[in-house]
C-alpha positions in Angstrom: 7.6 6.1 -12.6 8.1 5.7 -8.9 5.8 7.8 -6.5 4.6 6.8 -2.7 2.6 2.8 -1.3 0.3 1.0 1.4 2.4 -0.8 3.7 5.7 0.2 1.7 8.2 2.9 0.9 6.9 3.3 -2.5 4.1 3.0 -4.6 4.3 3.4 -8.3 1.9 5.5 -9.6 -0.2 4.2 -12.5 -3.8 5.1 -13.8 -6.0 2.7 -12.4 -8.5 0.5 -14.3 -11.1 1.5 -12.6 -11.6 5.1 -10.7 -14.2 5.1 -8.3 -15.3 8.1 -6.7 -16.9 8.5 -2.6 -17.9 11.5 -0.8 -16.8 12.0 2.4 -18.3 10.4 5.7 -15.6 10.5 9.1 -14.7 7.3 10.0 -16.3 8.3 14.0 -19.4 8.3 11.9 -19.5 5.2 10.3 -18.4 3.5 13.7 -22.0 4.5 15.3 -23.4 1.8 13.2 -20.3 -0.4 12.4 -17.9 -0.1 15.4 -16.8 -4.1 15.2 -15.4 -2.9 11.3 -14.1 0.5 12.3 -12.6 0.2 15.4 -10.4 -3.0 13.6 -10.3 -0.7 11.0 -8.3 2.1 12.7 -5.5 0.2 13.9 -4.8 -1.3 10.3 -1.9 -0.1 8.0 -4.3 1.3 6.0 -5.9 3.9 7.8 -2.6 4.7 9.0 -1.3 4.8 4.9 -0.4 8.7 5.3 0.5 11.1 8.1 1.7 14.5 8.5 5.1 14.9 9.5 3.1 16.5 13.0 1.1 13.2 13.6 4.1 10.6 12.2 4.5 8.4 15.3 7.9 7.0 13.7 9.4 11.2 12.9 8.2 11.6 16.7 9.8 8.3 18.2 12.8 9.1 16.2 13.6 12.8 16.8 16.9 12.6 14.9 17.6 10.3 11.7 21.1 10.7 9.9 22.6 8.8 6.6 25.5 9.4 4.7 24.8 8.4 0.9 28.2 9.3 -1.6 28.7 12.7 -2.0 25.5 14.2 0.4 24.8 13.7 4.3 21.3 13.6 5.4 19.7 14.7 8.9 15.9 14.4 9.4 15.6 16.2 12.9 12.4 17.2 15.0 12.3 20.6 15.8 8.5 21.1 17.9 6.2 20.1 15.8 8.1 19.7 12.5 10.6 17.5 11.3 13.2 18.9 9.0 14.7 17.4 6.4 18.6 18.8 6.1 20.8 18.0 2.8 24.8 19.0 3.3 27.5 18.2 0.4 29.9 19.3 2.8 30.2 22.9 1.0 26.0 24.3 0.9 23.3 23.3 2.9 19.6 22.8 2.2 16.7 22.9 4.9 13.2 22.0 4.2 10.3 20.8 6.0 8.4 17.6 5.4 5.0 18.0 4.6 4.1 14.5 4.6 4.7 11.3 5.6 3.6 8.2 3.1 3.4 4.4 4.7 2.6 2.9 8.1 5.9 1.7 8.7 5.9 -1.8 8.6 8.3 -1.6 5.9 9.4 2.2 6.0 8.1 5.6 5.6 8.9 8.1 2.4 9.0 12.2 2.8 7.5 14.7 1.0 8.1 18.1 0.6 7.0 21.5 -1.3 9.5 24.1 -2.6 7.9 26.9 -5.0 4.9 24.7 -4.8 6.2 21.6 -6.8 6.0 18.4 -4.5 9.5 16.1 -4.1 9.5 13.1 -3.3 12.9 12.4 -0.8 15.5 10.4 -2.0 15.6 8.8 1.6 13.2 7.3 3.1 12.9 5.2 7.0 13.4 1.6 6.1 12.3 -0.3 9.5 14.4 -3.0 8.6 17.4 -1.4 9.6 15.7 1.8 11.8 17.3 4.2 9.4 17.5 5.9 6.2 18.3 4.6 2.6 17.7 5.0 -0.5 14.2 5.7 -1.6 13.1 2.6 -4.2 13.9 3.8 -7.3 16.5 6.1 -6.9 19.5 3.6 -6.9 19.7 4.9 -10.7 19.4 9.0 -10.2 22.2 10.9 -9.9 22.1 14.1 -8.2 24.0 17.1 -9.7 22.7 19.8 -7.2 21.4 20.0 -3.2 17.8 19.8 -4.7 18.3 16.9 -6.7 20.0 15.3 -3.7 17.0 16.2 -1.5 14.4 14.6 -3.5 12.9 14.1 -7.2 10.6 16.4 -8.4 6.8 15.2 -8.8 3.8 16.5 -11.4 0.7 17.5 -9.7 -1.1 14.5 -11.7 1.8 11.8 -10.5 1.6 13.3 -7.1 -2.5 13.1 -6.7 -2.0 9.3 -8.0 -0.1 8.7 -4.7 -2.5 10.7 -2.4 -5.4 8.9 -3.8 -4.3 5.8 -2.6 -2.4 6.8 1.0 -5.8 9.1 2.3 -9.5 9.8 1.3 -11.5 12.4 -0.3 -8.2 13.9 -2.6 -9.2 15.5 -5.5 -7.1 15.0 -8.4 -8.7 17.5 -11.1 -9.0 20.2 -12.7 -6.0 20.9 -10.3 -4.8 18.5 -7.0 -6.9 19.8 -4.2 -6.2 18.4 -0.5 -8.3 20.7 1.4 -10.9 18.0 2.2 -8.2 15.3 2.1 -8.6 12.7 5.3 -5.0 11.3 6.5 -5.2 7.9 5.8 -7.5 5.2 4.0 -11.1 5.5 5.8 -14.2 4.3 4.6 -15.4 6.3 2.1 -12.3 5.8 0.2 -13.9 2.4 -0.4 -17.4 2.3 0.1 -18.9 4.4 -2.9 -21.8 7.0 -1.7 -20.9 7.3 2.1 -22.2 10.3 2.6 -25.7 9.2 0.9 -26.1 6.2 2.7 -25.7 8.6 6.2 -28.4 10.6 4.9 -30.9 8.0 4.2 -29.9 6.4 7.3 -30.3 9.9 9.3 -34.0 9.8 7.6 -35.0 6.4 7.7 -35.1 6.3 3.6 -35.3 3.2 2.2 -32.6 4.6 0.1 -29.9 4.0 2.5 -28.6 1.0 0.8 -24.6 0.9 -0.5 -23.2 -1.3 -2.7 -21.6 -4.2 -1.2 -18.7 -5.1 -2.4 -19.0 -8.6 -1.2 -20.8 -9.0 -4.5 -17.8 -8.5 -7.0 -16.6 -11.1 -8.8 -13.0 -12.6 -8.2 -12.3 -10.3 -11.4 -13.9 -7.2 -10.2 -12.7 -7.2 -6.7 -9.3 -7.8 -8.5 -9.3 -4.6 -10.4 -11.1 -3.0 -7.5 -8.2 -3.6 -4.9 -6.1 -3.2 -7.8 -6.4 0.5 -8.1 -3.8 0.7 -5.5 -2.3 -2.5 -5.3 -2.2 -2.7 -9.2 -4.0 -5.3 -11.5 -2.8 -7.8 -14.0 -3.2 -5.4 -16.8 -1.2 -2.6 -15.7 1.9 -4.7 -14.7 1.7 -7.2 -17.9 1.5 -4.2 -20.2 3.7 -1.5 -18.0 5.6 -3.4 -16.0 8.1 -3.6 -13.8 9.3 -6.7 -14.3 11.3 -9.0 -12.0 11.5 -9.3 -8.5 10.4 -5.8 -8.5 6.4 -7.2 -8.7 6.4 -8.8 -6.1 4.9 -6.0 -4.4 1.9 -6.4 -6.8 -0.2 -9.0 -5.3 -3.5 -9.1 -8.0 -0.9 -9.3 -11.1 1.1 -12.1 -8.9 -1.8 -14.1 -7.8 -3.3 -13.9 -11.2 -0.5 -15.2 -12.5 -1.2 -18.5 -10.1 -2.1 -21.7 -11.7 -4.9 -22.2 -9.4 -6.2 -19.0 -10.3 -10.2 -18.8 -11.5 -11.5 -15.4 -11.9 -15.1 -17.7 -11.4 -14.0 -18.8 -8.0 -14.6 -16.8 -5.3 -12.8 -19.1 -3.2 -9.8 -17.3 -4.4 -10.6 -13.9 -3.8 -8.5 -11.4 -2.4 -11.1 -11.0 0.3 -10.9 -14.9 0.9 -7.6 -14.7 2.9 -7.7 -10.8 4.0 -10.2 -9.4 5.8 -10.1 -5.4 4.9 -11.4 -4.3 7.8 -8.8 -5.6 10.2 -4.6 -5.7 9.9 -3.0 -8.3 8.5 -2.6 -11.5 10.1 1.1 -12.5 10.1 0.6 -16.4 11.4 1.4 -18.8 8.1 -0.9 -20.9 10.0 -4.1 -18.7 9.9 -3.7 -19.3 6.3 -4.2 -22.8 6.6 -7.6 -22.7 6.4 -7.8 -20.8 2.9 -5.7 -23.5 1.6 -7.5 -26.4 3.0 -10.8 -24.4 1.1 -9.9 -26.0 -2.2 -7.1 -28.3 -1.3 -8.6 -30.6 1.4 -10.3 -34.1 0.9 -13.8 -32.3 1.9 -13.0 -30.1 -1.4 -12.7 -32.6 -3.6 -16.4 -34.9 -2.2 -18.1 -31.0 -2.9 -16.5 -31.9 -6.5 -13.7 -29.4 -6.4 -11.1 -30.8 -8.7 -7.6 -30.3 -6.5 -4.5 -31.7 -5.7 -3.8 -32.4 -1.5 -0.1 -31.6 -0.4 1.9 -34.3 -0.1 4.1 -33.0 2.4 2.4 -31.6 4.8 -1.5 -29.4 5.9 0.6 -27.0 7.9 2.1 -23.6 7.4 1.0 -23.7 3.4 2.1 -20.6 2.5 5.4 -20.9 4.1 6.6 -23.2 0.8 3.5 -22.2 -1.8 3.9 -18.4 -1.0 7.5 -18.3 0.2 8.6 -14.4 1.4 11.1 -12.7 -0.9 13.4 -10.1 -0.7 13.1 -7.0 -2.5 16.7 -5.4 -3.2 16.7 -1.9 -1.1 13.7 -2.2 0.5 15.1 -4.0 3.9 12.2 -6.3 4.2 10.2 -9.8 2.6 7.7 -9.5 0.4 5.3 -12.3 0.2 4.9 -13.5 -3.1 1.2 -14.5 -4.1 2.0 -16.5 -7.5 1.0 -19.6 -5.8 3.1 -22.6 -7.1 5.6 -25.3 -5.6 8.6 -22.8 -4.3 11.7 -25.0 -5.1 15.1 -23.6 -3.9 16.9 -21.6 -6.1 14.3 -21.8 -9.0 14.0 -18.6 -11.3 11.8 -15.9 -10.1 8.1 -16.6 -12.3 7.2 -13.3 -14.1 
């Protein structure tokens, strides 16, 4: 089942292994105490993870977006404060308005709309790879048969909250989806467990104003924990998808690496990305990570490791190669850690 991702076009939506709940606490707030974290923090793709189709940046930059896809034409056009999203076979024509806007935009952007109050996801979506529309991931195999179908595939309420939950903060999922209190975005509280608590104490100098850090997970835990949107081992080895189509899935890839010690904290998904702050896009900076277990100083601290024989630079750039992802536009990198050769089948 294909719904709306961090960073991406898509996400998939799954149940996660873990659910962990937060109140609410602004991210102005937090910033009185934290600013270093939450001013990185606001320029990250993850507080920017979902927008309205008012505050997208990309639907305003790009007041006019057309694609032709078989039998249907597409126009997603700004009108004030909306953008519109227009589906024409040439014969009838459909008109709806976005509601909301799902990814950064690093990759591309997907829509979605409400008719009759039943959410749709579009069937195009802004790919920045080639500053226009395409195919939504996962609709390469749907055929349309009316305007509707052609506009976008219809969504359940619990489907839908999945993708909410992980694109913005404070959603409610049940009894019913509720986003009255929702926050655009991921912000702190979608995260850090008892926000709102902690603020209190703080606000009364209790000694209860402790959090939970989440420095202390395990490699395991933090796993799981980052794998409620980015989805864990579990969920892809049992559900899938497999194929190239993973490599979106960095917890399931990396665990998959054989380097990979759910003991070692040394590799972490916090060990090479810092939450707080966007990601760093020099192979280089990476270097260091590496060089963490794979290094001469490694092995006299008694880590057992093999040193590269080619070369202590740009590591990722052969042991972490980029891949294409068919009808996305863009390189995913892949976090199965191994020797890359050329040509060699995809690991899965």
């Amino acid at each position: 089942m294909t719904a709306l991702s961090r960073g991406s076009v898509v996400c998939l939506a799954w149940m996660a292994a873990t659910v962990y709940l937060v109140d609410a606490a602004p991210l102005e707030t937090c910033g009185a105490c934290h600013r270093a974290e939450t001013q990185a923090f606001a320029a990250s793709g993850m507080a920017g993870a979902l927008s309205s189709a008012r505050n997208s940046s990309i639907l305003r930059a790009l007041p006019k977006l057309t694609a032709r896809i078989g039998l249907y034409s597409y126009v997603i056009a700004r009108a004030g404060n909306e953008s519109i999203l227009t589906v024409s076979d040439g014969k009838e024509t459909l008109r709806v308005p976005i509601a909301w806007v799902f990814g950064q935009g690093s990759v591309g952007q997907t829509f979605v709309f409400q008719m009759e109050d039943r959410w749709y996801e579009s069937r195009v979506s802004y790919f920045s790879g080639t500053g226009g529309l395409d195919l939504t991931l996962g609709m390469e195999d749907i055929t349309p048969h009316n305007l509707l179908e052609a506009a976008g595939r219809l969504v359940g309420p619990a489907e839908m909250g999945l993708c909410f939950d992980c694109h913005a903060t404070n959603v409610v999922k049940t009894p019913a989806l509720d986003l009255a209190g929702m926050i655009e975005g991921v912000q702190c509280e979608r995260c850090h467990q008892g926000a709102e608590a902690h603020l209190q104490a703080v606000r009364a100098r209790s000694p209860g104003a402790t959090m939970k850090r989440l420095g202390a997970l395990s490699t395991e835990e933090l796993s799981d924990f980052c794998g409620q949107c980015h989805r864990t081992w579990s969920q892809v080895a049992v559900r899938g998808p497999h194929g190239i189509e993973n490599v979106r899935f960095q917890p399931y890839r990396l665990a998959n690496s054989k380097c990979y010690d759910a003991a070692d904290r040394r590799i972490r998904c916090t060990a090479c990305h810092d939450p707080h702050h966007e990601i760093e896009t020099s192979l280089a900076a990476y270097d260091t990570k590496c060089a963490a277990c794979h290094s001469l100083a490694a092995r006299r601290n008694g880590a057992a490791t093999r040193l590269c024989r080619v070369g202590v630079r740009e590591c990722v750039k052969c042991h972490m190669p980029k891949l294409d992802l068919p009808g996305a536009h863009a390189k995913f990198t892949d976090h199965w850690i191994r020797i890359a050769k050329p040509n060699a089948p995809y690991p899965n």
